[in-house]
N, C-alpha and C positions, 0 to 999 in steps of 0.2 A: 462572464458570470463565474465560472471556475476559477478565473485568476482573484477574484474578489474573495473567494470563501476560502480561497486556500491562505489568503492576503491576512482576513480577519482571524482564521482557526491559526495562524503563528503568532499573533499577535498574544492570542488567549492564551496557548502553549506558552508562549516568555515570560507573561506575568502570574501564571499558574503554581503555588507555589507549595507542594507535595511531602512529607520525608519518603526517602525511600532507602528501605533495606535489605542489603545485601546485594543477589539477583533480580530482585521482583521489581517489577515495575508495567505501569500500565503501556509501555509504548506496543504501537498496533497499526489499527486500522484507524480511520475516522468513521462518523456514525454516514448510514448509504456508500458501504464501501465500493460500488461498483457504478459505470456508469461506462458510455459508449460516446462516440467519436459523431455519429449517428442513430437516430431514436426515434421513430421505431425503424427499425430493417427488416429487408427481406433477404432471400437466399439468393446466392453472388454478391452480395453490398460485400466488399473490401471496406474493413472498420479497425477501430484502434478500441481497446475495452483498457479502460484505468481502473486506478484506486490510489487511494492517498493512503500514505505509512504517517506516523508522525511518532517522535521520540519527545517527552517533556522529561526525561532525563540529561541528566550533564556528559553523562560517558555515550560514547560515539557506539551505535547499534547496528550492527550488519545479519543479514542472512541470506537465504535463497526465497524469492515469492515466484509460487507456481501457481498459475490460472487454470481452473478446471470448467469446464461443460459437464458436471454430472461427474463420471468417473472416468474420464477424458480429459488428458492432458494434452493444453491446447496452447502452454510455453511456459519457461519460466524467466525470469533474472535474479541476479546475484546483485543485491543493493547495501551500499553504505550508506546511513544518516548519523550525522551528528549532532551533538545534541542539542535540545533543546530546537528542533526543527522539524520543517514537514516536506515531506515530498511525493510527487503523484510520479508512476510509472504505470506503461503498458505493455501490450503488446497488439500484435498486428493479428488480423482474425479476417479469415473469410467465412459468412453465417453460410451456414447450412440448412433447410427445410427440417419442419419437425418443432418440437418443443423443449428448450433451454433452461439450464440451470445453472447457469455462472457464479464461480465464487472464485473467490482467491485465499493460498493458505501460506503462511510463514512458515519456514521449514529452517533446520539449523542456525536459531537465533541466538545471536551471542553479543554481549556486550563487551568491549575495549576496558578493563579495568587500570589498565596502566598502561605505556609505553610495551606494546607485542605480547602483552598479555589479554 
């Protein structure tokens, strides 16, 4: 089901067709940016929590995406996309008891405007 939506949201991203100026640009999240490996859990389930980035820009998008529990950091990765593409990353989570609030947040986003720049 997830390779299907990610199948159809690149398709829409390619044909989507924007100006954009300068630095601004909507690349992001997609809309339900969060979702688990398994649904519902309990405490001890070993799970994987994603989210899909997606760039409808031409220039190639990099930053740091950290997953939070609340005010709890629970990992990050360092991703490149380029442009005009979507891609889901995770990480690996063992749940804990208690009540959750998962998000993810892009941290030092930067776009490729040229060759190392």
């Amino acid at each position: 089901m997830r390779k299907y939506f990610l199948i159809l949201l690149t398709i829409f991203c390619l044909f989507q067709s924007a100006p954009t100026f300068a630095q601004n640009s909507n690349a992001g999240f997609v809309t339900n940016d969060i979702w688990y490996s398994k649904d519902p859990f309990t405490e001890g389930d070993k799970i994987k929590i994603y989210t899909a980035l997606f760039n409808p820009d031409t220039r190639e998008f990099s930053g740091t995406l950290r997953f939070f529990d609340k005010e709890t950091l629970l990992g990050k990765k360092d991703f490149v996309l380029m442009g005009k593409a979507i891609k889901d990353i995770s990480i690996d989570w063992t749940a804990t008891a208690g009540s959750h609030t998962i998000y993810a947040k892009i941290e030092n986003a930067r776009f490729l405007v040229s060759a190392g720049k």
